[in-house]
N, C-alpha and C positions, 0 to 999 in steps of 0.2 A: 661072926656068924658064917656055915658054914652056906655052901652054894645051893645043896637041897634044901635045904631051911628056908632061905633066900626065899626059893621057886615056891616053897609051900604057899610062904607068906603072901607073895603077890595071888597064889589063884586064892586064896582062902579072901582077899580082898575084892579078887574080880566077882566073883562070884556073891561075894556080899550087896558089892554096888547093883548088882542083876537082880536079885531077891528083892531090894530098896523099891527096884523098880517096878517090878510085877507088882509087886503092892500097892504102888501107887495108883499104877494104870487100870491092870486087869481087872479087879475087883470093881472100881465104877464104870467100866464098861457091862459090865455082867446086871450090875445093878440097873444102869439106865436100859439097856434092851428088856430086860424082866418089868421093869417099868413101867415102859411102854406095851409092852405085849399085855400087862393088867390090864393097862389105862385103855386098849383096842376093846377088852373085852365086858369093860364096866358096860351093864345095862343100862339104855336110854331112861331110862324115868330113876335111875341111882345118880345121873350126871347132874352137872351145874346145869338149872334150866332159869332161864331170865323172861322178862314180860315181854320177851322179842319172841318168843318161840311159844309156836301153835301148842306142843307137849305139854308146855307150864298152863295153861289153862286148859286143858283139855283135864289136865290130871287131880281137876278140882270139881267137874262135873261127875253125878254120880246118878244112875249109871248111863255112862260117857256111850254106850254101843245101845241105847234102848233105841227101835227101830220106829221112827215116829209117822209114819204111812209105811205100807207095801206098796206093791205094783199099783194093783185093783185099786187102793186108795188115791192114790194120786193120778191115777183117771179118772175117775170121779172127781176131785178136788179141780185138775184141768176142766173139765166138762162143764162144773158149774163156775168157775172163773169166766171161763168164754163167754158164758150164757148172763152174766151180772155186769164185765167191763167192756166197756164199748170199743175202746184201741186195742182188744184181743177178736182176732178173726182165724176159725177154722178152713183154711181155704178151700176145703176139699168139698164144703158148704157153698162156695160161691157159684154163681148162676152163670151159664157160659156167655153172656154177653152181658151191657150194664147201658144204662140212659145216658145220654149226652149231659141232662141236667146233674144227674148222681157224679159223674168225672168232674164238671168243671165244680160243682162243690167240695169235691177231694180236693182237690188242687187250687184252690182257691181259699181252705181251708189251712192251709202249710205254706203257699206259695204268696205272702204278701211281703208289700214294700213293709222295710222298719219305719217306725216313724223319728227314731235316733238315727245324729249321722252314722254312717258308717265309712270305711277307708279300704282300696284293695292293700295286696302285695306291695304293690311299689306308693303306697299312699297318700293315693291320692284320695280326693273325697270323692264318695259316691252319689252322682248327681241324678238328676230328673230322666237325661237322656242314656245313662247307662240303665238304669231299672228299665226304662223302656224297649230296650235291645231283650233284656233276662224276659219279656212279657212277652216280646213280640216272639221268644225262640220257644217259648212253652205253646204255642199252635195252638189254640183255645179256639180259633177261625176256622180250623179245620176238623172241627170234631162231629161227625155222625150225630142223629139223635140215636138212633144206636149202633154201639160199640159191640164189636167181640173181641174175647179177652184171648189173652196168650199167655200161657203157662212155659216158665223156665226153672232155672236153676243158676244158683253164683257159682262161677268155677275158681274164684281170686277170693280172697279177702277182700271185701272191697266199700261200697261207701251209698248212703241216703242223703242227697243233700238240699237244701229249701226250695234251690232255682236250677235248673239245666246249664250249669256252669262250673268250671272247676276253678274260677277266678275265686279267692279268700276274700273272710269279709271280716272287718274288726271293728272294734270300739272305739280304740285307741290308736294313733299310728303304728305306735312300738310293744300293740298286744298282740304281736306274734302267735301266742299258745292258746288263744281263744279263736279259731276261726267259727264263726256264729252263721256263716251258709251248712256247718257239717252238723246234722242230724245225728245221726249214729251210721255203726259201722254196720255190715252183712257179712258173714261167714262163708267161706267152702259148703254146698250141701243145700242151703237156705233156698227152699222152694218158694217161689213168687211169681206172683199176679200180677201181668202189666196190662195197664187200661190205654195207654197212650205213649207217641214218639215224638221227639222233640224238633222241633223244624229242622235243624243243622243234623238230625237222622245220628246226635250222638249220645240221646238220654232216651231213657224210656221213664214214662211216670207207671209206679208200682207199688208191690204192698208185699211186707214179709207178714208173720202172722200176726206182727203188733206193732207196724209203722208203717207209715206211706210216705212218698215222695221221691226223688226225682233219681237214677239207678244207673251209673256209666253201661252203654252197651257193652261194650269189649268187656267186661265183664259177666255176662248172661249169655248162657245157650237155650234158646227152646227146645222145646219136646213135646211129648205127649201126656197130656193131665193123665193119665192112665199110670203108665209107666213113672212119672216122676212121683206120686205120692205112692205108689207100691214101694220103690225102692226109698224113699224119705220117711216111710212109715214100718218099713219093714223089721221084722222080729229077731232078723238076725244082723247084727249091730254091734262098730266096737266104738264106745265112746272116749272123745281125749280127754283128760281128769287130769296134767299138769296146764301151769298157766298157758303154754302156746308150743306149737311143735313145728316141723316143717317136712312137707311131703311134694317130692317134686317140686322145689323151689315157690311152693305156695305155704303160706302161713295159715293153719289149724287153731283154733282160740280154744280155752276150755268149753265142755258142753258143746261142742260140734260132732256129730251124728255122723258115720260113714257104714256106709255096706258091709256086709262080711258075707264073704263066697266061701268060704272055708277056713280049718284052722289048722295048722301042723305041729309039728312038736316045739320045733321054734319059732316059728312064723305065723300070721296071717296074713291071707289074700284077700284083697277089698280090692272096690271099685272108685277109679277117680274122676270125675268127672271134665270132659273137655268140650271146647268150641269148634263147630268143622268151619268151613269155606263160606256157606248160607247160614250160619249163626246156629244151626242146628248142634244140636245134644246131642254126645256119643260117649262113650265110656272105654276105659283102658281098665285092667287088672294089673295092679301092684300088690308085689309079697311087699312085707311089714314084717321086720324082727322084733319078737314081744319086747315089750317092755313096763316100767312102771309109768309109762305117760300114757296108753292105755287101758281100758278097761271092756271087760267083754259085758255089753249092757249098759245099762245104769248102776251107778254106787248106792250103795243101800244109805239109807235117807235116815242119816245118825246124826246128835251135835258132834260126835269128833269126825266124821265126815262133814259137816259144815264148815270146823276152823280147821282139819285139815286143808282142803280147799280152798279158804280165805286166806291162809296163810302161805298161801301157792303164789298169789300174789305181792306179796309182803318186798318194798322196795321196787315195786313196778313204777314208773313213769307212771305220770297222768296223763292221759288224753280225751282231753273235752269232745264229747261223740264221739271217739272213738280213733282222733288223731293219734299220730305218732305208734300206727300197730296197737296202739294199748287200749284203756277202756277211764271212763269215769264213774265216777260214785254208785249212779243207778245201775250200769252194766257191771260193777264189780258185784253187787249184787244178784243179780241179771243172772250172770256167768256161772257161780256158786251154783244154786238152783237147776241151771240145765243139768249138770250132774247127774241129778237125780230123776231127772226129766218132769220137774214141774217148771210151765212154762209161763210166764209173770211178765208183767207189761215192761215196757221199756223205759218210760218215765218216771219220777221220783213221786208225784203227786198219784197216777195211776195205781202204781205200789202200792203205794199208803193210801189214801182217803179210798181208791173206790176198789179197792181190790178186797176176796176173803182172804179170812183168815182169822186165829184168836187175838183178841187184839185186845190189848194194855190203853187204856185212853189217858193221857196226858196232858189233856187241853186245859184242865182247870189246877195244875201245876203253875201257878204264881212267879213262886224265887226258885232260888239255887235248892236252899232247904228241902223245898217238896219235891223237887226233882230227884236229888238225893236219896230221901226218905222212899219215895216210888219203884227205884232202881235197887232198893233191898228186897223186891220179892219178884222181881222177874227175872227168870230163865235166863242163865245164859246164852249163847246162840242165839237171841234173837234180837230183832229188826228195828231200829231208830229211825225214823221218819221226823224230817224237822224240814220250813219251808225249804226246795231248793236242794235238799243232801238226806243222804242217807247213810246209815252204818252200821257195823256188825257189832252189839252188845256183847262183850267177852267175859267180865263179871267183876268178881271184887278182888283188892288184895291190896293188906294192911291201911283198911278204913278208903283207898280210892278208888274207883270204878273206873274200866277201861274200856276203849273200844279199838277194831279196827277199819280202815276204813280210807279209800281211795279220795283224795282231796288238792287241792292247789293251795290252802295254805290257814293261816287263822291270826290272831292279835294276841300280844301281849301288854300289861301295863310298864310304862317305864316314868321315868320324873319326867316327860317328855309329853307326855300323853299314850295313846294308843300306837302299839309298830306292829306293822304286818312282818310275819314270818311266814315265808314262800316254802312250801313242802315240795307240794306237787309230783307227789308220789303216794304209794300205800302206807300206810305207817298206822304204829300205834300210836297213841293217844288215852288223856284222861278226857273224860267225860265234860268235863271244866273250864277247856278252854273256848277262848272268848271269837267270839265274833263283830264286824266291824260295829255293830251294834251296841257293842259293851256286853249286849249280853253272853252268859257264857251259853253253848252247846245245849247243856241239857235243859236249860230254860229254854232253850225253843222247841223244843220234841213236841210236838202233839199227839203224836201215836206211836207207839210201840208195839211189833208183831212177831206170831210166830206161822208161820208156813204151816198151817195143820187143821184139820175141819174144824 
């Protein structure tokens, strides 16, 4: 073989092994980027959706964007809610002072001993002489037969709680996650009524527009009843519509209400509210880069705005009253609803038994069976009321019925007996599961509702 031959030979080989290779490599690179760029642009309702996602039930309501109040509507539906439930108050209605006898009935009406033990933080048991210290700091000895009120504002995230004390209260030694002094929480924004101060000059006893009780100062600036419901009621407003946000190192919940001063191309400017030196109310202006965690107003009051919403939540913590930043049952429901600006009592039994609404009755539902059978002809999006909890009805699929719904946890059967399984987050759930009771969930519903005249 001569030496050109030779040289042929070897590049006619290099060159082979290169070709080999391109083949192998290039082409499934080419394939997976093109792949991927499909898989970018596949439309949300073409994709894999599971019963974990708001979309898949959304995408079975028909039709999913019908507008169930306007504005006008849902002023009036607030208007006669105020006027029907009694733990709903227009404060802008309240009389500028109040009787001596009227406060210590507030407060006396929220602020009793348990008659179960109970255990602080470091658990010990809650005696005779400690309830007497929580009595003596609530000032009931020093109260006018008439009071004049003070009108403020929350400027924190902050807290309602049984007694003028931040000492925790539990059941159990080692029940941590139920502190049973925490009422619920207060928002950024949340204009309030205080009738009274606490001897030790660190609580005020007060009223948001649907709970009273007992309010950390260092969180409230006063001001002037004038000026605080102009701007808390004012028409121009940018509402937060993700679960929770953070502005100036303070925590924003959904359905909390802030000022708008303006709007720019990218931005909004609002006002935040702050504490001076004498506890006085003052405000700062802060620009706000848009985003999807605001909205300019109210969301329009749709079912796919409801489990949009509710599924803003989806893997939240629980927090009994409001512990731990987060919210429970009644507040997860609660929250939804600010949205839209219908404003609904804060407790689960208010909700349901004495609050309007269209309402689904459920009480003469027996077993499993008739609950079942019931739950085939109402509405998605709406509202399960059972003693104690609450839920958002999501609807059917392949013969089970779902919901979702903020909770600490439910029973299953084992060869054992009954075993609790601890959630204590938002989650889905079937309709079916049981309670320590044996019975399941939707055997206990008594009522079922929808938010609407």
């Amino acid at each position: 073989m001569g030496l050109k031959t030779k040289y042929k030979l070897i590049a006619i080989i290099v060159l082979l092994i290169i070709a080999i290779y391109l083949l192998k490599t290039q082409p499934k690179e080419y394939l997976k980027e093109n792949n991927e760029e499909e898989e970018m642009n596949i439309p949300i309702d073409e994709r894999t959706l599971t019963l974990e996602d708001g979309e898949f039930w959304i995408s079975k309501i028909q039709p999913k964007d019908q507008l169930l109040m306007n504005s006008t509507d849902i002023e009036e539906y607030n208007k006669r809610s105020f006027q029907k439930e009694e733990s709903l108050m227009d404060l802008r209605e309240h009389e500028a002072s109040a009787d001596k006898e009227d406060i210590l009935s507030l407060i006396q009406s929220l602020s009793k001993v348990p008659k179960e033990e109970r255990y602080d933080s470091n658990g010990n048991l809650m005696d005779k002489d400690f309830y007497n210290h929580l009595i003596s700091n609530m000032n009931l000895d020093s109260i006018e037969d008439r009071v004049h009120i003070q009108y403020g504002i929350a400027i924190n995230r902050t807290m309602i709680r049984t007694f003028p004390t931040f000492e925790t209260s539990y059941n159990k030694k080692d029940d941590y996650q139920f502190d049973r002094f925490m009422e619920t929480a207060i928002y950024p924004w949340e204009p309030l009524i205080l009738y009274w101060e606490s001897r030790d000059g660190l609580w005020y006893f007060g009223r948001t527009y649907n709970y009273i009780g007992w309010i950390p100062k260092e969180d409230v600036a006063l001001g002037d009843r004038d000026e605080i419901f102009h701007l808390t009621h004012s028409q121009d407003f940018l509402m937060v519509i993700d679960r929770q946000i953070s502005i100036d190192d303070t925590l924003y919940d959904m359905g909390v209400r802030i000022p708008l001063i303006d709007e720019g191309d990218n931005s909004y400017r609002i006002l935040i509210p702050k504490k001076g030196d004498k506890d006085n109310l003052f405000f700062i202006e802060k620009e706000l880069a848009k985003s999807n965690s605001l909205h300019q107003g109210y969301l329009p009051y749709t079912k796919e705005n409801i489990l949009l919403q509710a599924f803003k939540f989806k893997d939240e913590e629980y927090g009994w009253g409001g512990m731990n930043n987060t919210r429970d049952c009644s507040a997860f429901i609660m929250d939804i609803h600010r949205s839209f600006g219908i404003m609904l009592p804060r407790n689960t039994i208010d909700q349901g038994k004495n609050n309007i609404g269209k309402l689904y009755d459920f009480s003469s539902m027996r077993t499993l069976g008739e609950g079942l059978e019931a739950l085939e002809t109402l509405p998605p999006a709406s509202i399960l009321y059972m003693p104690g909890h609450t839920m958002l009805y999501l609807g059917q699929h392949e013969g089970k019925h779902y919901m979702i719904h903020q909770f600490a946890g439910y029973y299953e059967e084992t060869e054992g007996g009954l075993e609790y399984i601890s959630v204590m987050k938002t989650a889905v759930t079937p309709v079916d599961i049981k309670a320590s009771s044996e019975k399941t969930y939707i055997e206990m519903v008594y009522l079922a509702k929808e938010y609407i005249p």
